[in-house]
C-alpha positions as CSV (number, residue, x, y, z in Angstrom):
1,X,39.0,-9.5,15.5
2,X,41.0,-11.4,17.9
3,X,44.5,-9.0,17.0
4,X,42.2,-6.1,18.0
5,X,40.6,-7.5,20.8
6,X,44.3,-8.0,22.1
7,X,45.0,-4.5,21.6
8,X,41.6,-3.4,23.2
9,X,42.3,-4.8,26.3
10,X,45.4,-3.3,27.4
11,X,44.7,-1.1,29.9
12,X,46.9,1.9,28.0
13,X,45.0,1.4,25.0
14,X,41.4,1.8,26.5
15,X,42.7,4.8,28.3
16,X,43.4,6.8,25.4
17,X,40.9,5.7,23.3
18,X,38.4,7.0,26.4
19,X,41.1,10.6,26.3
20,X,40.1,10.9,22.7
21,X,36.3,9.7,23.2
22,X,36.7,12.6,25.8
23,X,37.8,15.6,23.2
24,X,38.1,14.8,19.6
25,X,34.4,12.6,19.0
26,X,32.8,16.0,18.9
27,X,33.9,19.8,18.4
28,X,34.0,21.9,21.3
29,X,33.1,25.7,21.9
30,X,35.9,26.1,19.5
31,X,33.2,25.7,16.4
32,X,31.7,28.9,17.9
33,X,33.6,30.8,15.6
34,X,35.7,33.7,15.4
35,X,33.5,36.0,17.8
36,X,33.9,33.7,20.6
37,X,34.3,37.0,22.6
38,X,31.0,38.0,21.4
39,X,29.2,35.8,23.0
40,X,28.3,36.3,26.4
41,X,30.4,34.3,29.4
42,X,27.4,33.0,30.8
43,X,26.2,31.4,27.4
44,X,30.1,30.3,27.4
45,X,29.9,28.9,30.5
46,X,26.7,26.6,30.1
47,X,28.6,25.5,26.6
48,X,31.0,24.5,28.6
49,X,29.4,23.0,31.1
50,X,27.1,20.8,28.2
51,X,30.8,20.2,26.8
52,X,31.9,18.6,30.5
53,X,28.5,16.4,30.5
54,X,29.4,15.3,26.9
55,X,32.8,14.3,27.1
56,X,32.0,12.6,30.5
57,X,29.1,10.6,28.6
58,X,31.3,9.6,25.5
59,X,34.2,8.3,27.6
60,X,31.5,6.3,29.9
61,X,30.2,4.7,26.2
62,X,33.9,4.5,25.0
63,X,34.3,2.0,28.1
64,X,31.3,0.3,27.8
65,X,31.9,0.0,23.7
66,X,35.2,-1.6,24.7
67,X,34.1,-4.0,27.3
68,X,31.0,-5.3,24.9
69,X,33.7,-5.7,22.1
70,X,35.8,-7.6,24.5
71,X,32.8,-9.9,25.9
72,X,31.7,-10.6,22.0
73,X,35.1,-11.4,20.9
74,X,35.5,-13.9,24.4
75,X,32.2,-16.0,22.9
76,X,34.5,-17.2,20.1
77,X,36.3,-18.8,23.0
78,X,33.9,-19.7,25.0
79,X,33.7,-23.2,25.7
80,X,31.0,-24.9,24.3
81,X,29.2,-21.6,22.8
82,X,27.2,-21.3,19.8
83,X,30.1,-19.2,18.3
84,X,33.6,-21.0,19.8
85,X,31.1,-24.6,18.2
86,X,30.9,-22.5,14.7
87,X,34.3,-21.0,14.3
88,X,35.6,-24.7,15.1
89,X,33.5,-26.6,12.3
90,X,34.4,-23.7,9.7
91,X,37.8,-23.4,10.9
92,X,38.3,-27.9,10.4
93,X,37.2,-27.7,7.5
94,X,39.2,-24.8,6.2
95,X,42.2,-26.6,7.6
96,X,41.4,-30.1,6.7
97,X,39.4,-30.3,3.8
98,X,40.8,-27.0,2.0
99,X,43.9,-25.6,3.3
100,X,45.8,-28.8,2.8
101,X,43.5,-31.0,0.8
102,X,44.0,-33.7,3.8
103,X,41.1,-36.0,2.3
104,X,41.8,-38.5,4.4
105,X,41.1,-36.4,7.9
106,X,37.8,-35.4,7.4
107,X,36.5,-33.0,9.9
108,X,34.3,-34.2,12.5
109,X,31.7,-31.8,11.5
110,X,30.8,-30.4,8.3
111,X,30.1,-26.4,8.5
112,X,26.5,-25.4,8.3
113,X,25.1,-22.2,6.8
114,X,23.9,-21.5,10.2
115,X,27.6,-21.4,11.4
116,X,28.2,-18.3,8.7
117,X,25.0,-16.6,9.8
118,X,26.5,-16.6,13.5
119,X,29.9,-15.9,12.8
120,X,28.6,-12.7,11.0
121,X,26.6,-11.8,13.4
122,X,29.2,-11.3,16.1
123,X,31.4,-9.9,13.1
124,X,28.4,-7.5,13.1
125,X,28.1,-7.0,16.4
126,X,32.2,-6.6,17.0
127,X,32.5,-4.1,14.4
128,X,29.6,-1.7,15.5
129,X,31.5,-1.7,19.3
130,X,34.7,-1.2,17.7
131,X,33.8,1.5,15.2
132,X,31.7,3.2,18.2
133,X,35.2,2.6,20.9
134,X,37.6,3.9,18.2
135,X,35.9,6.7,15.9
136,X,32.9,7.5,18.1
137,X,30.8,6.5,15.6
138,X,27.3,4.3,16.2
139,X,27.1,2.6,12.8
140,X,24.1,0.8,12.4
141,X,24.3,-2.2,10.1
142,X,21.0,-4.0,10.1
143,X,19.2,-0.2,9.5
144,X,21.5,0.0,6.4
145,X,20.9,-3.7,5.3
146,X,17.3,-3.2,5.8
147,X,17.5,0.6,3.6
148,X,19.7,-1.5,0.8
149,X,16.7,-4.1,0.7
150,X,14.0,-2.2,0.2
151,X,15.8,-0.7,-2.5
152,X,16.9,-3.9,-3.6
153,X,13.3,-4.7,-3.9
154,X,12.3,-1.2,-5.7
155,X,14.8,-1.9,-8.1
156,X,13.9,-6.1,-9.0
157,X,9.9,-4.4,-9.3
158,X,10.9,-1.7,-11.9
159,X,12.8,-4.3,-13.8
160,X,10.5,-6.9,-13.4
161,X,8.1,-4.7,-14.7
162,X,9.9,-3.7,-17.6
163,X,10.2,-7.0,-18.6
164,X,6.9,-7.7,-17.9
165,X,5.8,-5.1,-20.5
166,X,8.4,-6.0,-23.0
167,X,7.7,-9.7,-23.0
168,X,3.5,-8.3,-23.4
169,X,2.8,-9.9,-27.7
170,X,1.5,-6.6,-29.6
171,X,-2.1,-6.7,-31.0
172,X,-1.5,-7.2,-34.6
173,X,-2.7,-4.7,-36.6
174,X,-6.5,-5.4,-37.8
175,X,-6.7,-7.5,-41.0
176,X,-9.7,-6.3,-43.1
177,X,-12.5,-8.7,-43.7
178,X,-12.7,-10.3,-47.4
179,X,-16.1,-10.6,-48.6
């Protein structure tokens, strides 16, 4: 995250990442086909003109993808923010208590679950901006974590259930009566 934040805030990179924003998120009139002459220049016109409006919206959201990205990736730096305070206590004890097996220099703070949760989040968050500065595209990770759960759940209910019926004893089969 931080190599790319680098690279995202040079001033040459974020202008041609906004030039391609600008002409290759979308196609053009170009997709109109073959019979482009067909088409009447006033309908050309106003295609071009919706073209202009585009291009002009997905450079403004290329710069504003960018400088979110940049401002996400500065929290991990930020001193005394939740994320610079969780990056630190996973990254002492990935130095300290793994990395070298340093017993003796125990980190100050243990890492928490909590600190995981919050460094995926802003993983989350950097690579939505990222993917939206560089490809154009708005992917949205909690909508596709919340689609894989439900199936997740569908899935645990059918099997459940089949197991469910499987485990059920069979009725023996009725024994006659002896007189």
């Amino acid at each position: 995250m931080l190599v790319l934040a680098a690279r995202l805030g040079r001033a040459d990179v974020q202008a041609a990442l906004e030039e391609t924003a600008g002409t290759e998120w979308y196609p053009g009139d170009e997709m109109i086909g073959a019979n482009a002459n067909a088409v009447p220049v006033d309908v050309r016109d106003i295609v071009k003109s919706m073209e202009d409006e585009q291009r002009s919206e997905d450079r403004a959201s290329c710069r504003k993808a960018i400088s979110d990205f940049l401002a996400a990736v500065g929290r991990l730096s930020a001193k005394g923010s939740e994320e610079q305070t969780a990056l630190k206590r996973v990254r002492d004890f990935r130095n300290r208590r793994l990395a070298h097996s340093l017993f003796d220099k125990e980190p100050d703070a243990f890492p928490r679950y909590s600190d995981l949760n919050i460094l995926l989040d802003i993983a989350n968050e950097a690579a939505r901006l990222a993917k939206l500065a560089i490809e154009g595209g708005n992917s949205d990770f909690d909508g596709n974590a919340e689609r894989d759960r439900q199936n997740a759940d569908g899935y645990a209910t059918c099997v459940l259930d089949g197991l469910k019926r499987a485990a059920r004893p069979k009725k023996p089969a009725s024994v006659p009566e002896s007189n």
